[in-house]
C-alpha positions as CSV (number, residue, x, y, z in Angstrom):
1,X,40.7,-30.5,8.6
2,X,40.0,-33.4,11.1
3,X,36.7,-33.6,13.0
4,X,37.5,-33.5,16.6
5,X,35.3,-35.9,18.8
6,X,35.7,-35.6,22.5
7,X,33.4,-37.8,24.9
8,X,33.2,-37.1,28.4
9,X,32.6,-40.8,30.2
10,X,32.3,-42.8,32.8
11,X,33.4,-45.8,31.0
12,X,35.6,-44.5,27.8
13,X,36.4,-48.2,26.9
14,X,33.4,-47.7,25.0
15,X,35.1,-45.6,22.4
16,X,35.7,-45.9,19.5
17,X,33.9,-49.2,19.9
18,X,31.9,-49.8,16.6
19,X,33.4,-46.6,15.0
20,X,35.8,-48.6,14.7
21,X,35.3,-50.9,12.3
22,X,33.3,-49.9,8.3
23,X,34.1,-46.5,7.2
24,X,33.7,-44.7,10.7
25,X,37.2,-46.8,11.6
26,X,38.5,-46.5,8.4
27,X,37.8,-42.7,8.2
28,X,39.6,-42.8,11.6
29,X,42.9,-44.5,10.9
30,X,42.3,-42.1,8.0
31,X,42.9,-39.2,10.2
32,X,39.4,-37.7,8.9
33,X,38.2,-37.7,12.2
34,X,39.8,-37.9,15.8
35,X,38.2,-39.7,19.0
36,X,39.3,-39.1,22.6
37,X,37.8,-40.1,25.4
38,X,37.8,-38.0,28.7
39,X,37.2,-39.9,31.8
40,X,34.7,-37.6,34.6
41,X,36.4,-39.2,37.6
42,X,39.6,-37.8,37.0
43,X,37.7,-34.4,37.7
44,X,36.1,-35.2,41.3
45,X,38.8,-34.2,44.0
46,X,38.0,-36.3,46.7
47,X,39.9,-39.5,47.8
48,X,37.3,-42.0,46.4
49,X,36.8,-40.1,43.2
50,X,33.0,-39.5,43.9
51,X,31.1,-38.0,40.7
52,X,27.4,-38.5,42.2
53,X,25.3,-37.9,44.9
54,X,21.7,-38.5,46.0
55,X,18.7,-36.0,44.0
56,X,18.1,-33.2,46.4
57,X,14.3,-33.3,47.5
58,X,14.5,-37.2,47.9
59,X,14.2,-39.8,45.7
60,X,15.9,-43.2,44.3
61,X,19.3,-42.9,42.5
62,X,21.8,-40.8,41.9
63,X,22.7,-37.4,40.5
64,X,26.2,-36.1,38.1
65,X,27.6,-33.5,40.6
66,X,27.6,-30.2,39.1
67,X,31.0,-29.4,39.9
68,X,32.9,-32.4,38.6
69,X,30.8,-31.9,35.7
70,X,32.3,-28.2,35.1
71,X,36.0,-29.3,35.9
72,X,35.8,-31.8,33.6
73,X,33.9,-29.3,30.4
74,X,36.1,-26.7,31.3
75,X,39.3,-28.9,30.7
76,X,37.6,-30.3,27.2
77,X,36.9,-26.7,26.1
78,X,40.6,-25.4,27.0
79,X,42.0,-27.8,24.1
80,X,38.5,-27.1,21.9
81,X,37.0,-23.9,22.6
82,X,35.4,-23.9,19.0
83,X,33.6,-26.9,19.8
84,X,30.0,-27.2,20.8
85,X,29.5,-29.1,24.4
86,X,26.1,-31.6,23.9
87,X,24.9,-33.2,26.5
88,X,23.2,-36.8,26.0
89,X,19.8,-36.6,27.5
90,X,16.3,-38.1,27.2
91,X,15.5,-34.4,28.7
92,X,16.8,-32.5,25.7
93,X,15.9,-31.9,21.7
94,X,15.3,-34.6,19.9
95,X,18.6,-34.6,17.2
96,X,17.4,-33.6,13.7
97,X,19.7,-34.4,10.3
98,X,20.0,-30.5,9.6
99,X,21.7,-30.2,13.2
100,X,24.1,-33.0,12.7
101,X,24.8,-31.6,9.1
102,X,26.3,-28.4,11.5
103,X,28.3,-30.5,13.4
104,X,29.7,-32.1,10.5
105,X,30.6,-28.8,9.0
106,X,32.2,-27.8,11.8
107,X,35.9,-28.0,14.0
108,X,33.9,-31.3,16.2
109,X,32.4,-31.4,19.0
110,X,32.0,-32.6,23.0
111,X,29.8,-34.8,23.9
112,X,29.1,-35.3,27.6
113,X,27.5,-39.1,28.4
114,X,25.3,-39.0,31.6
115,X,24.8,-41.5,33.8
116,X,22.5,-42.4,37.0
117,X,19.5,-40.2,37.0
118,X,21.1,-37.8,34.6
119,X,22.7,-34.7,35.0
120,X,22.3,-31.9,37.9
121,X,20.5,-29.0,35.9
122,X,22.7,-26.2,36.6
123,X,25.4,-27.7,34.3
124,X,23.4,-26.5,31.0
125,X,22.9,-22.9,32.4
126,X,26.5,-22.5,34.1
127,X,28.2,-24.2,31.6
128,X,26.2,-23.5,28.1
129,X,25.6,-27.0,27.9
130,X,23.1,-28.2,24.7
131,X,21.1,-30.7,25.7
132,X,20.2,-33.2,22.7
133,X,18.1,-36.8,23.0
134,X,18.3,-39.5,20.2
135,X,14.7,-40.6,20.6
136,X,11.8,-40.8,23.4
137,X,13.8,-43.5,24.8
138,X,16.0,-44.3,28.2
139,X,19.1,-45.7,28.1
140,X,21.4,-46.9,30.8
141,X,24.1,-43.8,30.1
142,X,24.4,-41.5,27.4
143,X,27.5,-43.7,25.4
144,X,24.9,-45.2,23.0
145,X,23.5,-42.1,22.4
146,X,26.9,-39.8,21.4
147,X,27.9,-43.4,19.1
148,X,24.6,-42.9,17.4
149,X,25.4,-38.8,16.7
150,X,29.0,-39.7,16.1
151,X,28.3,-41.8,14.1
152,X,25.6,-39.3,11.9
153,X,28.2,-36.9,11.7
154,X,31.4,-39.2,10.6
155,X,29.5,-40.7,7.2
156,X,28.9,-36.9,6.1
157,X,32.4,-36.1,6.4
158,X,34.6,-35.5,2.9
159,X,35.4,-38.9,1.6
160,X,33.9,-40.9,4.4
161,X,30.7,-42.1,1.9
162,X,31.8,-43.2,-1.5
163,X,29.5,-41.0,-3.1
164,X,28.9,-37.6,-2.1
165,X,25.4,-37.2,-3.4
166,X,24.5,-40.4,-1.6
167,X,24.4,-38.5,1.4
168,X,21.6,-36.2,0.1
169,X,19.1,-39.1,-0.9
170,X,18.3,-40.5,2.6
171,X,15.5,-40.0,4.9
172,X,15.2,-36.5,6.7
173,X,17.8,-34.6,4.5
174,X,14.7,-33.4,2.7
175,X,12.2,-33.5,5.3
176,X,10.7,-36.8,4.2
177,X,11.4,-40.7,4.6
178,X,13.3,-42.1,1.8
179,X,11.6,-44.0,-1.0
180,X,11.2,-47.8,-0.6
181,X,14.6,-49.4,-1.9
182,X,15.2,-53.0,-4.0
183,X,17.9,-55.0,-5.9
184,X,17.9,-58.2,-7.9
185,X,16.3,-60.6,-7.7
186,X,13.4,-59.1,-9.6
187,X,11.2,-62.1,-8.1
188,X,10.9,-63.0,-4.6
189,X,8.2,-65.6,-3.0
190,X,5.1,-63.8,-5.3
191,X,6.9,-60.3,-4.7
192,X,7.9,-58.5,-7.5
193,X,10.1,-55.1,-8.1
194,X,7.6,-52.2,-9.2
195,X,7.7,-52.1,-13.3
196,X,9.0,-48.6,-13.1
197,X,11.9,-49.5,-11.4
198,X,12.3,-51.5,-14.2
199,X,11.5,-49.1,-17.2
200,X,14.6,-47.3,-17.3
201,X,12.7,-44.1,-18.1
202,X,14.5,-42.1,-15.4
203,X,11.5,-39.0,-15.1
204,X,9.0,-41.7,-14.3
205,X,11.5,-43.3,-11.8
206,X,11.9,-39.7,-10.3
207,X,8.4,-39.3,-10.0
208,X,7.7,-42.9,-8.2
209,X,10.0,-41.8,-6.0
210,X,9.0,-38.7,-4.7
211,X,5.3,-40.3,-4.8
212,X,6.3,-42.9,-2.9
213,X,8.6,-41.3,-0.1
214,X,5.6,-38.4,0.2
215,X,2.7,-41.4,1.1
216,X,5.3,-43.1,3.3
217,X,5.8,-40.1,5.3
218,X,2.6,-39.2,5.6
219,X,1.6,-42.9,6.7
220,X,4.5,-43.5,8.9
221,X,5.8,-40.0,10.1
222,X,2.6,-37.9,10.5
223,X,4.7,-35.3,12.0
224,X,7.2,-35.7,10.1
225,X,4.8,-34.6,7.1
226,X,3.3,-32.0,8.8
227,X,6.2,-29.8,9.3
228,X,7.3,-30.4,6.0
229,X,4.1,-29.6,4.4
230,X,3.8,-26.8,6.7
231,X,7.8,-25.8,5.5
232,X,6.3,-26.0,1.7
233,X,3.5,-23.3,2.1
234,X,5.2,-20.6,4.7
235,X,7.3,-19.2,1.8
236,X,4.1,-18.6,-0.4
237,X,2.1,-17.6,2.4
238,X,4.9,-15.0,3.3
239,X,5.7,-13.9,0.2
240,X,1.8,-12.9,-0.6
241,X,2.1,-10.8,2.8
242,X,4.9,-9.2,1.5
243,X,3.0,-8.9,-1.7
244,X,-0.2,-7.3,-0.3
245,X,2.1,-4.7,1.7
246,X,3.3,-2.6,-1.5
């Protein structure tokens, strides 16, 4: 089954741009995935193709109109009803690897790029519009952003990586950072590769490993380490609730 990408733009020249090229582009030609590109100015029905206006209240720039926004979802969900609509915001939830692992499982998806000062807010409610942000970052438009989730979603599609376990060794699949990486040369200006990378003992390199990606996350990513301690201990906590209530 081919993954369905559809991006609702402003400028789809961007597209596939560097999905393109590596294994996004070959996965492409492939036919793994599709990308089309949906330009919002076809949608707006006046004579000068207006898709913004000024923020009501007052204030500098310039708003998505609402209604060119839902002519031009309603037209992507006709050919992909299955698909989930995302829009690119700074406003929205942060992405996380276990949502883009359900929009690699599934039919594709729409992504809506913003532009301007973002997106009039009845679109989410009117439209069931998911509103997702790639980091607490602002971006000129929301093209960057749907690459960067395109691009999460095309490398866990079937055949895409060359190994399929590779894909479950990486930072967040587990909740963690990944463990610090190295290749040859075993010597580089006074830094060496750690001995037990070296051993071949393979339960010692296991256990560096998981050592080493736990104090990373808890250095780098205390937040990250919180929820995931905090993910360890609810099913113990639970289950002795359960326990105490026979």
């Amino acid at each position: 089954m081919t993954f369905a990408a559809k991006i609702l733009t402003l400028y789809p020249e961007m597209f596939p741009g560097p999905l393109g090229v590596s294994l996004a582009g070959r996965a492409l030609a492939e036919g793994t995935w599709s990308c089309e590109t949906v330009q919002i100015r076809d949608f707006a029905e006046d004579r000068h193709r207006t898709v913004d206006d000024t923020p009501a209240g007052g204030g500098a720039g310039m708003v998505l109109k609402v209604d060119v926004l839902a002519r031009a979802i309603d037209a992507a969900r006709e050919h992909q009803p299955e698909c989930p609509v995302i829009a690119m915001t700074p406003r929205g939830k942060p992405i996380s690897q276990a949502r883009i692992r359900e929009l690699a499982a599934g039919p594709g998806v729409i992504l809506v790029c913003g532009r301007f000062e973002g997106f009039d807010e009845r679109i989410f409610a009117g439209r069931d519009v998911e509103e997702v942000s790639v980091g607490d970052i602002v971006l000129s438009g929301g093209e960057c952003a749907a690459l960067m989730v395109l691009d999460a979603c095309i490398r866990l599609l079937p055949g895409v990586m060359g190994a399929a376990h590779s894909g479950f060794e990486e930072s967040f699949e587990n909740g963690l950072l990944e463990y610090p990486q190295f290749t040859r040369p075993v010597e580089w200006e006074g830094h060496a590769i750690p001995e037990v990378l070296r051993s071949g003992d393979h339960g010692r390199i296991a256990d560096w490993r998981k050592r080493q990606s736990e104090a990373d996350t808890r250095l780098r990513r205390p937040d990250l380490w919180e929820r995931h301690e905090g993910a360890r201990v609810q099913p113990a906590s639970g289950a002795r609730r359960k326990d105490e209530g026979k």
